[in-house]
N, C-alpha and C positions, 0 to 999 in steps of 0.2 A: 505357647505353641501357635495361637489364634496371629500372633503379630508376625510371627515365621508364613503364613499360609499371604496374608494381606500384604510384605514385603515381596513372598515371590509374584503373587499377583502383579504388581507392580511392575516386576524385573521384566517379566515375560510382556504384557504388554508394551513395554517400551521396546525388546527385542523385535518384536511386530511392527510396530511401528519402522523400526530400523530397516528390518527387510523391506517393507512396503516400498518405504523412499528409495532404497538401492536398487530395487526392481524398478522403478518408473524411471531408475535417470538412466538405469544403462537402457532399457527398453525405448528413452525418447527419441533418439536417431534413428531407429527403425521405423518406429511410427509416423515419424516427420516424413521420413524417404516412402510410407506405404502412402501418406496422404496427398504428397505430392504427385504422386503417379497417379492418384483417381481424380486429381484436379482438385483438390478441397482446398480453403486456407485452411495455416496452421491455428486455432485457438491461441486467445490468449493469452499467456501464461500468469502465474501469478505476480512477477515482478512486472510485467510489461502492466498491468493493472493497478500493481504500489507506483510506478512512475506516471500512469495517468494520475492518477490519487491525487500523490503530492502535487503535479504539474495545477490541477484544478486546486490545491487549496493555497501556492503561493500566488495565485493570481486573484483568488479572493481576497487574499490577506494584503496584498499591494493594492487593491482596489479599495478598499477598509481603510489601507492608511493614506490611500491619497482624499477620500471624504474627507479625513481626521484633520488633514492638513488644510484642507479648503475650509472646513468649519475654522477652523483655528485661524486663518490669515483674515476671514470675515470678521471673524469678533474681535482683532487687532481692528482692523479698519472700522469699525462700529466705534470700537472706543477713543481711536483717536480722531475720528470725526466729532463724536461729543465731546472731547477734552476741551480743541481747538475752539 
């Protein structure tokens, strides 16, 4: 009985959840059009925050691997200066 009460627990929360998000997407057009009219910007959303995200960590990671390259063509040049 106990694993019936913690299943619907479950179900219903997620139902919740469900309405929440369906309430905030259809409601975001109104809200964009009420904040536009008092002069606000819009916040920013959570994608617009994942594309800063990744935007900053490919440009770490290309910065990372341009180091990686410069160490790497030094210690080619290191050893073929002492080979020679």
């Amino acid at each position: 009985m106990n694993r019936h009460f913690k299943d619907t627990r479950y179900y219903v929360r997620r139902a919740g959840e469900s309405v929440k998000d369906g309430l905030s997407e259809e409601v975001a057009p109104l809200r964009r059009r009420v904040a536009a009219a008092r002069g606000e910007e819009e916040p920013a959303g959570r994608l617009d925050q994942l594309k800063a995200r990744a935007t900053t960590g490919v440009t770490r990671a290309r910065a990372k691997v341009e180091r990686a390259v410069v160490r790497g063509r030094e210690r080619i040049e290191r050893r073929r200066g002492t080979a020679e």
